[in-house]
C-alpha angles and dihedrals in degrees: 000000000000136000144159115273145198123249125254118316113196122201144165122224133180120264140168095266086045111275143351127216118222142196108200132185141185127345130260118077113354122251112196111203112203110185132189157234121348094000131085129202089299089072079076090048086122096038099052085063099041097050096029082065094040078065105260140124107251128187139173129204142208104223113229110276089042138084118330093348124113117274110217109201096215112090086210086067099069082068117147091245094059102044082057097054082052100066083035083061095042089058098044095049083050084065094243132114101209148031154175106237120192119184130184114208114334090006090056097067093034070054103047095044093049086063101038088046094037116031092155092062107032111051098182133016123207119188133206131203101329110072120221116273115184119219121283148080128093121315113307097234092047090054083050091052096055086052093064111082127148080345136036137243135246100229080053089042088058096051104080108079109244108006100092087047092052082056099044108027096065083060122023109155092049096048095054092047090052090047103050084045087052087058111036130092103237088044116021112116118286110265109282097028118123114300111252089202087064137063136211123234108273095008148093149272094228088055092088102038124112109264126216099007145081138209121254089247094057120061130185096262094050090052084054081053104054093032092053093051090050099040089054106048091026121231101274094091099051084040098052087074088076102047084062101067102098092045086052082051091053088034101053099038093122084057102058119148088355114171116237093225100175114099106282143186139197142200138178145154116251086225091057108100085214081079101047099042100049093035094133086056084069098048097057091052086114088070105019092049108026088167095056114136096184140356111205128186106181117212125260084356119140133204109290087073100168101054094034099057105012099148088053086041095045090048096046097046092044087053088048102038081052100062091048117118115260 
């Protein structure tokens, strides 16, 4: 299907962290589009037009802690659960009862957990980038830890309030730029060069990134975009996420090892060390993800798979969005 539609609408509506900013496109079933880190609703830029013309109601968020959405102070209340109960609000102030939500990083397990903790609202679940991972395993921050080594993690590198910020805040704009290079296909570092996921004692993230260039997918005025979103709320809010992990551990115990059993879909880039590294997540869809249509991992492609490849990702979520059940 395929129609004529109107151009971004943007709207707030109330949610249980205060309010949650939304981009919304088109009409028919809704799609709710949930992005990550460091990213806001303009990372589905290339996906509101394409659905909205397939004949669905898309809309993007910006997660609480981004953009126009409300910022909570508490660190505690970047928690899994709601997060979840955000995107339960967002479809409810829409006045439906029910969605497909997609997410891509961050925005895949706030995504995947929206549909494990709340089946009755979310009807079908696509991923993007970061595979499912159930529940389980020892304590996030203790598997972190054992990551560390001679250098340290990101993830670890987030935990501590404020030192991150004190990396990233002086230069927005350049940081992002650096860390959307680090992670895309046409610009990340050679094989065997240092590891951007991975800090030196003593040193930065920033360290490791590309300088001076940016990736295709990336031009100057959508780096305005995303820098003048960040310099202007700060980065707390979007870090908080990760200095939840080990709450959404504690938070989500009843569901270890739980099964995502609604009709699914994944895609990553074969660049993207999400995929690499949690390969065996893959692996394990047949059980972890008994409802899954199709599992795509598109070729020298990095980890910013939506706006790399849109036109790959939008033909492969509409195919998808189309076989769903009504």
């Amino acid at each position: 299907m395929s129609r004529h539609v109107a151009e971004i609408t943007h709207r707030l509506v109330s949610s249980p962290g205060g309010r949650i900013h939304l981009a919304e496109q088109g009409t028919g079933p809704l799609v709710l589009l949930v992005h990550g880190f460091p990213e806001s609703w303009y990372s589905w830029r290339h996906q509101l037009p394409v659905l909205a013309a397939a004949g669905y109601r898309a809309v993007a968020l910006d997660v609480r802690g981004y953009g126009r959405s409300s910022k909570p102070a508490a660190t505690d209340a970047y928690r899994m659960l709601d997060l979840v109960e955000d995107n339960v609000a967002v479809v409810h102030a829409l006045g439906e009862e029910s969605a497909v939500v997609i997410g891509h990083d961050w925005g895949a397990p706030i995504a995947a957990n929206s549909a494990l903790l709340r089946p009755e609202v979310f009807r079908a679940v696509g991923l993007l980038s970061v595979p499912y991972t159930p529940r389980g395993g020892p304590r996030p921050s203790d598997v972190f830890a054992q990551m560390d080594g001679d250098e340290e993690f990101y993830v670890s590198y987030f935990q501590q309030p404020g030192r991150a910020e004190a990396e990233i805040e002086p230069d927005v704009r350049g940081w992002l730029a650096g860390f959307y290079a680090a992670l895309s296909a046409d610009t990340m570092p050679q094989p065997g060069a240092p590891d951007p996921h991975f800090i030196s004692r003593n040193g930065t993230l920033r360290d490791r990134f590309p300088a001076d260039r940016l990736p295709a997918w990336l031009g100057e005025s959508d780096l305005d975009v995303y820098a003048g979103e960040f310099e202007r709320t700060g980065l707390t809010g979007a870090l908080n996420r990760y200095r939840n992990m080990d709450r959404d551990w504690e938070d989500l115990a009843a569901f270890d090892g739980a099964p995502i059993t609604q009709p699914s879909v994944f895609i990553g880039g074969n660049l993207d060390a999400s995929t690499t590294w949690l390969a065996d997540a893959i692996k394990a869809y047949p059980v972890t993800l008994p409802g899954l249509v199709s599992s795509h991992l598109l070729d020298n492609c990095g980890h910013w798979i939506q706006q790399e490849r849109p036109a790959e990702v939008n033909r492969l979520l509409t195919d998808w969005l189309a076989a769903l059940p009504a």
